[in-house]
N, C-alpha and C positions, 0 to 999 in steps of 0.2 A: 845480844839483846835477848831477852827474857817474852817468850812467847807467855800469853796470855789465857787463863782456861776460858773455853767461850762457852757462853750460856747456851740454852735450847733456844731460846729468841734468836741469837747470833746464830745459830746452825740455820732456822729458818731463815730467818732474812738472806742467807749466803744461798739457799734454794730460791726465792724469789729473782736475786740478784742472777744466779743462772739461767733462769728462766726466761727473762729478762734477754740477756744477755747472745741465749742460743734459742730462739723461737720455735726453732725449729725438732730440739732435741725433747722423746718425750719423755715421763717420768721416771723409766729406769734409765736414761741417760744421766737425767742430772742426780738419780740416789747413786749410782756409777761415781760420777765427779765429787760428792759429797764426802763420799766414804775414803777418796783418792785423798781427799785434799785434808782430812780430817786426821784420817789413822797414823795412830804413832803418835799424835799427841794428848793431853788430857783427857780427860771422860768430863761431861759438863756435870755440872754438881746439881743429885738432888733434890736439896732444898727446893729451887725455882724453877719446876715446871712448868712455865706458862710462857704467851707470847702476847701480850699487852696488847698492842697496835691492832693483833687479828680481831680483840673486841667488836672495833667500830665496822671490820667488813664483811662478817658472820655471825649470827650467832655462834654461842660454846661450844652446843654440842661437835659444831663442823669444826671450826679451828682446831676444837680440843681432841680431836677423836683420833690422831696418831699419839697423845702423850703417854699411854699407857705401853704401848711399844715402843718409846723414847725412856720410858722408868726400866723397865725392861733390859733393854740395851745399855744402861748405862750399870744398874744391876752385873747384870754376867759382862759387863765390858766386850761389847760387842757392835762394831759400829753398821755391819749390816743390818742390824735391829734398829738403829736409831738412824740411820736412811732409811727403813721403811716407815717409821713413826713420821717422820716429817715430811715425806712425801705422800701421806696417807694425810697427813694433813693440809698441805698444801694442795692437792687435789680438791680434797671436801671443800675448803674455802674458792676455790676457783670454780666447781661446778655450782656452788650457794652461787654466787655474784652471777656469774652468765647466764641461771636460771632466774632469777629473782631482782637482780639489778642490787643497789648498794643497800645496807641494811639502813633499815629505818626511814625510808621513805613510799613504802608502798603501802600500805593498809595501817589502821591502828594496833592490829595487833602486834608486827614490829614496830611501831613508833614509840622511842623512850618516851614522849613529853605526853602522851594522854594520862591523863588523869594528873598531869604535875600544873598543865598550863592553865590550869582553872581554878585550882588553889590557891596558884601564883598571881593569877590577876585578883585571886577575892582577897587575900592578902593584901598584895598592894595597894588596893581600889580602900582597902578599911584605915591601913598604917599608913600609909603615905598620904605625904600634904599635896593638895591639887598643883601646888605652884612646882615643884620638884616633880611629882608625877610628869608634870605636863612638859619641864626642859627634857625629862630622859626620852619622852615619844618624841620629842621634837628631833633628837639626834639622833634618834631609832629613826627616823624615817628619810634622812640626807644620806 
């Protein structure tokens, strides 16, 4: 069977999923296991620096702040580069959330909807027929 190149998203998530998995072990344990369980096969490609899903539970700055040591490491093909990148990232996003709680519900300044939900009701409230308005609040609120 044909191993697969795994993305930076996939190298992270396999650091969550160790984290996960060993509570107990701390960051150089699991950039340790990372590098173990990595080296020897592909270099992740590239192109796709990012890790989508970290969006919603830090801001960029945090998620994103090991990928330049993950470009890095994948650069000179070096996978203790690209465990420090992702655990450099996994960190930042773990001490955001424990400090701060989950993004987007503390203040307006991280909330995505300020300034969208007032648009969105003048919107609605002008284009939309009261009768259709009035079925979507109604199963908005069941």
């Amino acid at each position: 069977m044909e191993q697969q190149t795994p993305t930076v998203a996939d190298i992270f998530r396999r650091a969550q999923a160790l984290r996960l998995e060993h509570s107990d072990w701390n960051y150089k344990q699991i950039k340790q296991a990372l590098v173990k369980e990595f080296s020897g096969g592909e270099f992740p490609p590239l192109y796709n620096l990012t890790i989508p899903e970290q969006d919603a539970r830090a801001p960029e700055e945090d998620w994103s702040a090991g990928l330049s040591l993950v470009r890095r490491g994948i650069q000179f093909q070096d996978w203790n580069e690209i465990g420090d990148g992702i655990i450099l990232s996994l960190e930042q996003t773990e001490n955001y959330e424990l400090q701060h709680g989950a993004d987007g519900d503390r203040d307006d300044w991280h909330n995505r909807n300020v300034g969208i939900d007032e648009a969105l009701e003048k919107g609605v409230g002008k284009w939309m027929p009261d009768e259709l308005r009035n079925l979507i609040e109604g199963q908005n609120r069941k």
